[in-house]
Each structure stands twice: as structure tokens, then as C-alpha cells.
N, C-alpha and C positions, 0 to 999 in steps of 0.2 A: 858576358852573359849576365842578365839581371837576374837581381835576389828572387824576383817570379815566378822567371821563367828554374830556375832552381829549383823552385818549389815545386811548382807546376809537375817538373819531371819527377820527381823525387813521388809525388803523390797519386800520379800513373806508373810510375814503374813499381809502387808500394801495389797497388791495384790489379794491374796485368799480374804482380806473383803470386796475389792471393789467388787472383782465379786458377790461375796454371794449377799454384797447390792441390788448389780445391778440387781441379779435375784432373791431379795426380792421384790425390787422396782418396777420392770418388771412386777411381779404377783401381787402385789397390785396396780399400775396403772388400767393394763388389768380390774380388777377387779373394780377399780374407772371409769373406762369409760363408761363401761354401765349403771353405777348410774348415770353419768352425763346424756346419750343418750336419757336412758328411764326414770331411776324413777325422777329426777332429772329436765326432760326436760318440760319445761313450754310452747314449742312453739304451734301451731296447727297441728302439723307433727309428725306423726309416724317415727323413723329412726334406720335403721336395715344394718346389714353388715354381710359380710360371712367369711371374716378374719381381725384378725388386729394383726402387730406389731409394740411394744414398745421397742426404744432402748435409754436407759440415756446418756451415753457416746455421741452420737450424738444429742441427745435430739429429736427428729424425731419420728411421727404415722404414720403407714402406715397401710390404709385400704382397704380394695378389697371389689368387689361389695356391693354398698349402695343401699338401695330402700328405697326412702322417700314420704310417703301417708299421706291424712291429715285424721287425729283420729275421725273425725266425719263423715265418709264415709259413703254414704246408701247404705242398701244390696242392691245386685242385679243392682247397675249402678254407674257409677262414676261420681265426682264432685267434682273440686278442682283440686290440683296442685302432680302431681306424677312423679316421677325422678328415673332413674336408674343411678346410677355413676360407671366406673368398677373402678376406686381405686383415690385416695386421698393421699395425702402425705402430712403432715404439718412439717414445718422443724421449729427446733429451738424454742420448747414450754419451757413455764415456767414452771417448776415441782412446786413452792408454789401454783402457781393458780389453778394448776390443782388437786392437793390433798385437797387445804385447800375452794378455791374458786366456784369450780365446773364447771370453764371455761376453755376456753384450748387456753392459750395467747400464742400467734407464730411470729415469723418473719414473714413467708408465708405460704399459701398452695396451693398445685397445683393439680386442678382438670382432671383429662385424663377422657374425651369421658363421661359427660353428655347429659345423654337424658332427657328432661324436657317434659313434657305435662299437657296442661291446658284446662279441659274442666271446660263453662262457661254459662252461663245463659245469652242471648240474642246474638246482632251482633256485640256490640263494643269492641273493644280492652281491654277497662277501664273503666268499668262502674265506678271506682269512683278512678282517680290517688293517691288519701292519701290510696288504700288498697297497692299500692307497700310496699309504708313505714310500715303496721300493718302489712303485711303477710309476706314479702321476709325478710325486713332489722332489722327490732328487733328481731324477733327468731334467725335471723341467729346470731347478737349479744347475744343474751344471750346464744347460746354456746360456739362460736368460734370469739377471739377476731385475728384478725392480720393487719399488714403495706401492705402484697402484697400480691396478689392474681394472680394466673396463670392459667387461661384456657386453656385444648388443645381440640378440634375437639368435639365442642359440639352443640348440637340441642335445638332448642325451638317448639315449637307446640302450638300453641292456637287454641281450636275446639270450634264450639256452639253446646253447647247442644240443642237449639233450631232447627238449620236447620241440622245438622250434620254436617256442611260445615268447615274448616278450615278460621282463619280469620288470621293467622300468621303464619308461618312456616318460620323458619331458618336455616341454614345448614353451618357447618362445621366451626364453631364458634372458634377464640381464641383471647384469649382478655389478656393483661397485664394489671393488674392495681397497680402501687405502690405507699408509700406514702399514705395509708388509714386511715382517723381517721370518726371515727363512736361514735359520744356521745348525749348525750339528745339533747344536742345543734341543730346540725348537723341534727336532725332528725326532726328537727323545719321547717327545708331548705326546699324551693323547689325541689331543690338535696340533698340527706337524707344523702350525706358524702362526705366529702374532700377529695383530692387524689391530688399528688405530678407530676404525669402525668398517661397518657396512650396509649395505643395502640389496635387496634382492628380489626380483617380481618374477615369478613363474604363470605361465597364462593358464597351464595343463598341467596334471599327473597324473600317470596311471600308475600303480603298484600292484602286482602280484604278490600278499604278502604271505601267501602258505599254500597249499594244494585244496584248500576250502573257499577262500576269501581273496576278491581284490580290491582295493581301494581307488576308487577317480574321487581327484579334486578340480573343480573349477579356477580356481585363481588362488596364487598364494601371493602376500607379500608384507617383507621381516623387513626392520633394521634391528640395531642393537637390542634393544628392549623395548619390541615391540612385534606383535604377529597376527595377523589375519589371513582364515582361510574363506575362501568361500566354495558355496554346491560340494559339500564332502559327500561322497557314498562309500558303504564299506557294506558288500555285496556279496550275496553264497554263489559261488563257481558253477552251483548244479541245483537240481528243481529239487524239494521237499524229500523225494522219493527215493534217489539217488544220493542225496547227503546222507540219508539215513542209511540207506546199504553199505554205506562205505565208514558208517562207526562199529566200533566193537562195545562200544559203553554208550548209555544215555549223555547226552550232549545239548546244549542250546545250539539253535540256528538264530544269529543276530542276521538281521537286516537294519541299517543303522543309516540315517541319512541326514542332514542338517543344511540350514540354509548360509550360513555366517558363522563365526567363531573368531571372536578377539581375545588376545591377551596384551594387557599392558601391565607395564612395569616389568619387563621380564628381564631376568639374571639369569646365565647359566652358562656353563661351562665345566672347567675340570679342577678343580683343587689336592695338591695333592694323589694325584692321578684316582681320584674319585669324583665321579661326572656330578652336579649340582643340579636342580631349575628349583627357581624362586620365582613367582610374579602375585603382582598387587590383584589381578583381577582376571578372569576367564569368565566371558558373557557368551554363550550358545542360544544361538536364535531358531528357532522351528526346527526341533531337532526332532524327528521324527522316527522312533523306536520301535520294531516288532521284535519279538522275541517269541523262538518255538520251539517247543517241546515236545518229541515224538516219544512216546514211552513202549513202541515197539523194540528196540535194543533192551540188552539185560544191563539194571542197572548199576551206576558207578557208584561203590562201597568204599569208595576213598574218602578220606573224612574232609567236612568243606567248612573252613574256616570262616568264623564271621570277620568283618571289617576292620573291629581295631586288631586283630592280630596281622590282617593283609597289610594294612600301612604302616605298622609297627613294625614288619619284617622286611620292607625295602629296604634296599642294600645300599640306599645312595640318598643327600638331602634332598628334600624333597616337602615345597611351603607352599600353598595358594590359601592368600588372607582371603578371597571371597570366589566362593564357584555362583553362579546364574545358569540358570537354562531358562528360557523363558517361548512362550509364546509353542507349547509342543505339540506331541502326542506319544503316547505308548500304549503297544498294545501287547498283551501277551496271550499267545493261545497253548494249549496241550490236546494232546491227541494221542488216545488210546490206540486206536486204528485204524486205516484207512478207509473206513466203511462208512463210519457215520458223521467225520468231519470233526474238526476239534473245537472245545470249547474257546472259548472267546471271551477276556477281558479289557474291558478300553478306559483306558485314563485321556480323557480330551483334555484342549486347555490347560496343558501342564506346563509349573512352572515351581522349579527348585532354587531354592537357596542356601547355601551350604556354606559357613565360615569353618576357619582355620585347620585348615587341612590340612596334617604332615603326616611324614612318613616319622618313623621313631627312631630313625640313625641317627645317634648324638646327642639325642634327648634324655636330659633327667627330668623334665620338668615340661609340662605344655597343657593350655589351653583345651574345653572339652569340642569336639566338634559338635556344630551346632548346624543341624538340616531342617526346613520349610520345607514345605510342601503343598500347594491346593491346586487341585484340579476339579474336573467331572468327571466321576464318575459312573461308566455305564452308561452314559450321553445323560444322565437325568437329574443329575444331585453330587451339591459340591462336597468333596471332602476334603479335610484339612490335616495335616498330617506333623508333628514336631519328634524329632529324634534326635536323642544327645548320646554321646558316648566320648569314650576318654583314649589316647591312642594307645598310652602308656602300661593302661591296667592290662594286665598278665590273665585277670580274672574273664576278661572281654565282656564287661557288663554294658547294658545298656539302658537305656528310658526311651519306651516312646508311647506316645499319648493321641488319638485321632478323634472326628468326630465326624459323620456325615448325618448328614439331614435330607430329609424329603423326599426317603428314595424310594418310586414304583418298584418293589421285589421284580415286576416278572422281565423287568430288562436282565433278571440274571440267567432268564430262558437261553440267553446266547452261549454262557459256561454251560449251565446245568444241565441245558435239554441233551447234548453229544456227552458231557461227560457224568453225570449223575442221573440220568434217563428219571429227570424230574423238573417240574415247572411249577413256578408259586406265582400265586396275584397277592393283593395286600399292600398296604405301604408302610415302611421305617418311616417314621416323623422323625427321632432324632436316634442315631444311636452311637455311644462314645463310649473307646475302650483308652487304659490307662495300663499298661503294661513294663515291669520291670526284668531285667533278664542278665542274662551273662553265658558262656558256652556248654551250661547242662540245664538250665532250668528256664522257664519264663511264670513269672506270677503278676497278679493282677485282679482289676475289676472290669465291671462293664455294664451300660445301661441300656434299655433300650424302650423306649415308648413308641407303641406301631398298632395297627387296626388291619381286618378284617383279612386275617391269613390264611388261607388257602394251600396247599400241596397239590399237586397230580403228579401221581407216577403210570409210568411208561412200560410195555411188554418189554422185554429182552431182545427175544428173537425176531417182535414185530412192531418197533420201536414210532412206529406211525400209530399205535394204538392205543388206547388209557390202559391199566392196569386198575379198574374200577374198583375192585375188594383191599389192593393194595393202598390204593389212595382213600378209602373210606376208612381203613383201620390208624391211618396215619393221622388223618386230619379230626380224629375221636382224642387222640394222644396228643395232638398241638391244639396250646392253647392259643384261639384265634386271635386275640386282642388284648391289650394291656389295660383295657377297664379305664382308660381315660390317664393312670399312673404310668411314674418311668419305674421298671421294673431292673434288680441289680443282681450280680453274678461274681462270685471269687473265683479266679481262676488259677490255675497249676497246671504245668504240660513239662513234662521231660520232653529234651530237645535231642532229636536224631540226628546223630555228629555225621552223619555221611548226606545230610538234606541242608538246604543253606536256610538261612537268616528267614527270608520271605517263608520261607514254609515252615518255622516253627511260630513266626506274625500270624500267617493263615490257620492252622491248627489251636491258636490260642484265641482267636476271633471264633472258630468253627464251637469250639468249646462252651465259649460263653452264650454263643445263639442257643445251641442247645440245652444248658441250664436256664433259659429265659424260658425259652418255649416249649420243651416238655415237662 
């Protein structure tokens, strides 16, 4: 026999045992997987599939429809965590681990079109965050160990089993994560594993985030340090009438909506098992603000802290070098009661700029926060608004300085007429206050040059009426016009510790109109 044909044989019979192997291997895998799945599997999850192949040569599982239920399910209703997957691929597993080990070590796996659902017992998301780590991330290690992980178009569900109500929903989920290490250690974390980076696009969210408010977002999508949301809403559960029956204290109703919202440069995490966010930049695009005040409930005499003691007393770091809002609106109304409709303040065209934001964990030493401000106000006339304060000071002082121009009085008929049963004509030409303050006191000046004022007041009981003797005796006492001069006012106002910031600003402006023009 020639050296060839030697070969020849040598080099098919090398052949023929790899395949033999290979479809030894193949059938003893197969057959080791379900040991691992069921007999084998120590998690609280049932887990079941309708096909799988094993291939050596690429090293690669490929599993079609999963359905994973947890093993202690009551007859007759469900409770716990249930998942349909239509297939699985794990590419690149280690044959020793998975014959000798019972684990199925992998480069990656990529999951296609998870449906997850979680029914739960009460209203909160987590009734206790350490069960992420017992339930999701150790079972899922002690099957399947790998570096990356691929989502495509996947869903989450969290329903209560109490109200039946969904309190999470997500949609259209795909997530990279690579770079994963997952060990005792790691599970110690407030984050239960390390990862090299990520990326993550969600199409949908709904949140039920309390028994008042849900939040829908249109599209989210993060990497490392970077995040944008877009179409946010954060919505009252119940109409005007109904939220207010259901306080015991005075309360704001936020309705809060925005088109866009980027942050870049963003850092965060946990140091020290204390959670962090750092970023260079938060730009909010058409963010659209009401804010409402029903002063039917009796009011809350809990004391309200200004600003620099709120971000002074977060518990965690906490740095954004530049906020933006740009392009907005806000309005804020109050309403005595339901009869005559509430007054009405509108800031169009709003756009804020706000540097160096922190919180005061760790701080000896920081930067003053520096806020902008111009809008329109009252649809008629710009104002311009500058506020400084320090996070640090203990004193909670502040500065701030405005100035609006050109404003027709009787656009304030929208506040004044429902809540001060009063109407002015006349115009502010220019009027600028300059106000210093801190958590008991606010002092200051203020100008105001304006023409040809007016008052009407209103019956009580017949509020579509003039109040004719009332408004003749008032408008004897106001003086109509500033004589062509800007006319100046010192101001002093003790600050009501149980009313916030805006309303000792509003009472110290209230103040100074009233020393101009009586």
C-alpha cells in the first residue's frame, strides 16, 4: 500500500470519528441538558423548551420556545415570575463545564422576543430590592454562566395581584450587555454584577409610580454615559375633584409632560454601597408644566423647606454642571372652590438655565447655584428672572433679582378675577424687584414705572357684578400713574416656614406694589 493511500485512510478514518464523536456528543449533550434544566436545576423556576440543538464543531445551543414558571405555583391563579422565550442561542459554551459541571459556560447568549410577567402581592414595584438578586441573578447563575448577553424585542409586565392593575409594563426591549462577571462577590453589590459596558433602547414604559400618578414614556435609550427619553408624561390617576377628596392636607396636582430629555456625560453607580449620578449636561425640550392648588383641604403646617437645605440634605452625590429647559410652558393655577374656577398664571416661552447643581453629601466647599430665567409672562411681556444661592449655607440665603416690562395689568384678570374678585386695566412699563433672603426673612427694593391704573372690584355673592362703591373708594387710594417717574419701595416680609419659597417671592412683590401705589 502507498504512502497515499495511508494517508488517504488515516485522514477519513480521522473524519468518520470526528463525526461519529460529534453525533455521540450531540446525543449525550441533548441528553445532559435536561439533567441540567430539570433534575439538576436548583432555581425557583420551572424551565421547559420545545426544541433544542447541539452543535460541537461550532460549539453553539439553540433553543426554541422556553416557558419558565416558578415550581411553587398555586392551583388555580398565578403568582410569581412567568416567561415565554421563542428561542435562545448561546454561542461558544464550554463542553467540560457542561458535561462535568452542570453549567453551560458561554461567550454569549441571545435572547429573541421575551415575554416576562410578574404577578405580585401589593402596589410596589419591589417590595424588597435584595429579591432581584435571590430570584433573577443566582438561579440564572447557577445555570448559565456568560461575558454577554443580547436581547432582542422583549417585554416585561408587572401586575398586582391585589388591584389587578399593572404597575410596570415595557415594550420592545433590547439590551446589550457585555463584559459580565457575576460572582459571590458581585452579588454582595448593590448592582449584583459588573459589566464592561452597555446599551439599551426601550420603545415604551408605563409606571404606576403611587396611587396618585403614572408615568408613560415614549422611547428610552442609554449607554454608559449617555440617556435620552423622549414623550415623557407624568399624569394624575384621577380628575381635579377626586384627587382632592382623597388628600387630607393641601397638596399640589403636578401634570408634567416634556417632549425630549438628554443627558450626556453621565456617571453613576454605587461607591461604597452609596449610589452616585454625575453628568455634564440635562437639556429638557418642551416641557410642559401645570401645577394645581386646590385650597379646599385644610392646610399642611409642616414646615417647607427652601432649596439649599433640599439639596444640601440628599443622602447620596449628587452634580449636574449645567440644567436647560428650553422651549416650555408652565402654568400654575389655585382654586379656592369649585364655583368660580381658579385663578390662572402662565409663563409661555420658558426657558431655564441653571448651573452647578449639588447635593451637599461630601461637600465642604462648592460653587453658588446660578439659575436664568426668561419667559412670557401672562402671554404679554417678557420677564427675566436671575437667582443665586449657596447649597452649603446652613443660613438658606438667597438673591434673586427680576425685571418685567410692558405688561397690560388686565391679563392678570385670569388670577385675579376667580381669586381676588378684582380686575385692573393700566400698564407696567417697567417693573424690577431685587430681593435678598434666607429661611426667616426676605428684604429688598423695587421699582416700578406704569400709567393709567385702574381697579374693579367684584360682589361676593354675585361675582358677575362691579362692586361700584368698593371700586370707587379704591381707585381714590391708588395712585393711578407714576407721573412719567420710576417710583422705589424697601421691602421686609417675614417668611411663613410652613409656605414655600414662591410664596414668600410672591408676598415680597405683593408688598412692594402696594407701597408704590398706595
Amino acid at each position: 500500500m502507498s504512502i497515499y493511500k495511508k494517508i488517504a485512510i488515516g485522514v477519513i478514518s480521522l473524519f468518520l470519528l470526528v463525526i461519529f464523536a460529534n453525533i455521540g456528543l450531540n446525543y449525550w449533550i441533548k441528553k445532559q441538558l435536561p439533567i441540567i434544566v430539570h433534575e439538576n436545576n436548583k432555581t425557583p423556576y420551572n424551565i421547559n423548551y420545545e426544541k433544542i440543538e447541539v452543535s460541537l464543531f461550532s460549539r453553539n445551543i439553540y433553543a426554541e420556545t422556553l416557558l419558565v414558571s416558578p415550581k411553587n405555583q398555586p392551583k388555580d391563579s398565578k403568582n410569581g415570575l412567568f416567561s415565554k422565550i421563542e428561542s435562545i442561542t448561546i454561542k461558544h459554551f464550554n463542553i467540560w463545564d457542561l458535561a462535568f459541571r452542570d453549567v453551560i459556560q458561554a461567550e454569549s447568549i441571545i435572547i429573541n422576543k421575551p415575554r416576562v410577567i410578574l404577578y405580585k402581592k401589593g402596589e410596589k414595584l419591589l417590595n424588597n430590592s435584595k429579591s432581584i438578586k435571590s430570584e433573577i441573578f443566582e438561579p440564572f447563575r447557577k445555570i448559565i454562566a456568560v461575558s454577554n448577553i443580547y436581547l432582542n424585542d422583549g417585554t416585561i409586565d408587572v401586575v398586582s395581584l391585589d388591584s389587578e392593575k399593572p404597575i410596570l409594563s415595557i415594550k420592545k426591549i433590547i439590551l446589550k450587555l457585555e463584559g459580565i462577571l457575576l460572582t459571590d462577590a458581585t452579588l454582595q453589590e448593590k448592582i449584583p454584577l459588573q459589566y464592561k459596558s452597555y446599551a439599551l433602547v426601550i420603545d415604551s414604559l408605563f409606571y404606576r409610580a403611587s396611587a396618585f400618578y403614572h408615568i408613560n414614556i415614549g422611547k428610552i435609550s442609554t449607554e454608559k454615559n449617555f440617556l435620552k427619553i423622549n414623550n415623557f408624561s407624568n399624569l394624575p390617576q384621577f380628575s381635579r375633584r377626586d384627587f382632592i377628596k382623597r388628600l387630607d392636607k393641601e397638596k399640589d396636582i403636578y401634570t408634567l409632560k416634556f417632549d425630549s430629555a438628554q443627558i450626556a456625560k453621565m456617571d453613576w453607580g454605587f461607591k461604597n454601597d452609596r449610589f452616585f449620578f454625575k453628568a455634564n449636561s440635562v437639556v429638557i425640550n418642551h416641557f410642559n408644566a401645570n401645577i394645581y392648588r386646590g385650597k379646599m383641604p385644610k392646610d399642611d403646617l409642616s414646615k417647607k423647606y427652601l432649596y439649599n437645605h433640599l439639596l444640601r440634605n440628599i443622602k447620596f452625590p449628587l452634580q449636574i454642571d449645567t440644567l436647560q429647559v428650553l422651549k416650555s410652558k408652565l402654568v400654575y393655577e389655585e382654586e379656592i372652590d369649585f364655583s368660580k374656577g381658579p385663578g390662572v398664571l402662565n409663563f409661555d416661552r420658558f426657558n431655564l438655565q441653571a448651573l452647578n447643581l449639588r447635593s451637599g453629601f461630601g461637600l465642604k466647599k462648592t460653587k453658588d447655584v446660578k439659575i436664568k430665567v426668561n419667559c412670557i409672562f401672562m402671554k404679554t411681556s417678557p420677564l427675566n428672572v436671575n437667582w443665586n444661592f449657596n447649597v452649603l449655607d446652613k443660613k438658606d440665603s438667597f438673591h434673586i433679582q427680576g425685571v418685567i416690562s410692558n405688561f397690560d395689568v388686565r391679563a392678570m384678570g385670569q388670577f385675579s378675577k376667580p381669586y381676588m374678585n378684582a380686575t385692573f386695566t393700566g400698564a407696567f412699563n417697567k417693573y424690577r424687584f431685587n430681593f435678598y433672603g434666607n429661611d426667616n426673612i426676605s428684604k429688598g427694593n423695587a421699582s416700578l414705572d406704569y400709567d393709567d391704573l385702574k381697579v374693579k372690584l367684584y360682589k361676593k355673592k354675585h361675582p358677575e357684578k362691579e362692586a361700584k362703591l368698593k371700586s370707587a373708594i379704591v381707585n381714590l387710594l391708588v395712585k393711578n400713574d407714576s407721573n412719567d417717574k420710576t417710583k422705589t419701595a424697601d421691602v421686609e416680609v417675614e417668611r411663613i416656614q410652613e409656605k414655600s419659597f414662591y410664596n414668600l417671592l410672591w408676598r415680597s412683590i405683593a408688598e412692594s406694589l402696594k407701597k408704590i401705589l398706595i
